[in-house]
C-alpha positions as CSV (number, residue, x, y, z in Angstrom):
1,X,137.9,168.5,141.3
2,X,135.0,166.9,140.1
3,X,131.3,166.7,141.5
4,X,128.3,164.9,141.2
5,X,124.5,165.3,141.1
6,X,122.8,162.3,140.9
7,X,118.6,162.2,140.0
8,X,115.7,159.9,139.1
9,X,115.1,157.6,141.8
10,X,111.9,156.5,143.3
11,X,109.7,153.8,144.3
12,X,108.9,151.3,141.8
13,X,107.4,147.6,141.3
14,X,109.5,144.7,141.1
15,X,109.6,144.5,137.4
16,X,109.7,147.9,137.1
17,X,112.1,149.9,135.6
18,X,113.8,153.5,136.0
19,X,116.1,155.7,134.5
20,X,118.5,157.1,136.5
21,X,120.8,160.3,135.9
22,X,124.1,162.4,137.4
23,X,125.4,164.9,136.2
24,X,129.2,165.8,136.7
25,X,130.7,169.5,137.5
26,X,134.3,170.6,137.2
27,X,136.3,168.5,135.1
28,X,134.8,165.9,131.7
29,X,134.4,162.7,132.9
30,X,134.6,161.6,129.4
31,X,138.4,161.1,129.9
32,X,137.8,159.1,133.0
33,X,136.4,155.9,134.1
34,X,133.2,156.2,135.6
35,X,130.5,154.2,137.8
36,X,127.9,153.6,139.1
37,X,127.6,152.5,143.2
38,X,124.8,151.6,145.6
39,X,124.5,151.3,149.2
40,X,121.9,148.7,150.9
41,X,120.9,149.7,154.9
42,X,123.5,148.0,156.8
43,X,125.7,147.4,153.5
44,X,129.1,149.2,152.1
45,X,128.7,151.0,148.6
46,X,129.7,148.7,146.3
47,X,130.3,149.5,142.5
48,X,128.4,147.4,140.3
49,X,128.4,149.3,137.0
50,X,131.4,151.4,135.3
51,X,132.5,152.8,131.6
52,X,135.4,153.8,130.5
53,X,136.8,156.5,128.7
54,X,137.0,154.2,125.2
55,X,133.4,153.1,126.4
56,X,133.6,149.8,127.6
57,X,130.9,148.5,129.7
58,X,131.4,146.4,132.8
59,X,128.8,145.4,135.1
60,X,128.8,143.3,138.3
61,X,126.9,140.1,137.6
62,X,123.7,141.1,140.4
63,X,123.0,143.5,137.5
64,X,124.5,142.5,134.2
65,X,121.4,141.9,131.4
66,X,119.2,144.3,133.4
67,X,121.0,147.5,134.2
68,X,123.0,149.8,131.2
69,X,125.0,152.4,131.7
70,X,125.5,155.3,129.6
71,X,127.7,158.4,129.2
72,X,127.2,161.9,127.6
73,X,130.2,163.6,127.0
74,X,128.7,166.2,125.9
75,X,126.3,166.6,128.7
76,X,128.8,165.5,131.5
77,X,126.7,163.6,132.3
78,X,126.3,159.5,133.2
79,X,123.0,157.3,132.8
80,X,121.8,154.2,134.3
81,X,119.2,152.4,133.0
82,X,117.5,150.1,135.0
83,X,115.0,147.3,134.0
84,X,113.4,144.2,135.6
85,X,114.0,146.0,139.4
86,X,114.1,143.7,142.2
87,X,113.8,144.5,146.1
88,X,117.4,143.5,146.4
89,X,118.1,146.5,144.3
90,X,116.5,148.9,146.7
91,X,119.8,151.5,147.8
92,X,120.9,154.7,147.6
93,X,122.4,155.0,144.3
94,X,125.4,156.9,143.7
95,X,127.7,158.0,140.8
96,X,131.6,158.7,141.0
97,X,135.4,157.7,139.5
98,X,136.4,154.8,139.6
99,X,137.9,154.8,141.6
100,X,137.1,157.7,143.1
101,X,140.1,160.0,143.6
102,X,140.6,162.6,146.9
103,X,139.1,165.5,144.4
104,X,136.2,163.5,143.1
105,X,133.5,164.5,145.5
106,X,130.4,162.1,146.6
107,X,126.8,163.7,145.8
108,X,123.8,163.0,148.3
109,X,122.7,160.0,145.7
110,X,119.3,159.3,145.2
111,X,117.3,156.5,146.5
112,X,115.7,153.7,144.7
113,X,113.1,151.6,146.8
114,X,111.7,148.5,144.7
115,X,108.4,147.2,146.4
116,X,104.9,146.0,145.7
């Protein structure tokens, strides 16, 4: 099983940026593909951002030129980088498989609010 710990969120400026982090327990997610989801209020998670294990980058086009992700292997650990916010990116931000698999466990996320 795998889980997830995901970090860095907060309440920025449109414009803004943020860095966000999760870190992975239990198996290398290095040998997975792995991505990046958010859920709006009154929305379903959506993915908009994965890597796969060659390191490949696909993003949803709401976010392609702003957002990067990024992998540690080392570290277990996935980053999302996050510049020129806008309110319609306010969500809870989550990090998982992709797809996610019955032993590859949600974490709480962390929440990203963009207002002025």
């Amino acid at each position: 099983q795998v889980q997830f710990v995901e970090s860095g969120g907060g309440l920025v400026q449109p414009g803004g940026s943020l860095r966000l982090s999760c870190v992975a327990s239990g198996r290398n997610i290095g040998s997975y593909t792995s991505g990046w989801y958010r859920q709006a209020p009154g929305k379903q998670r959506e993915l908009f951002a994965r890597i796969t294990s060659g390191g490949l980058r696909i993003y949803s086009e709401s976010v392609k030129g702003r957002f990067t992700i990024a992998r540690d292997n080392g570290a277990n650990t996935l980053y999302l980088q996050m510049n020129s916010l806008r309110p319609e990116d306010t969500a809870i931000y989550y990090c998982n498989l992709h797809p996610p698999t019955s032993n590859s466990y949600w974490g709480q996320g962390t929440q990203v609010t963009v207002s002025s």
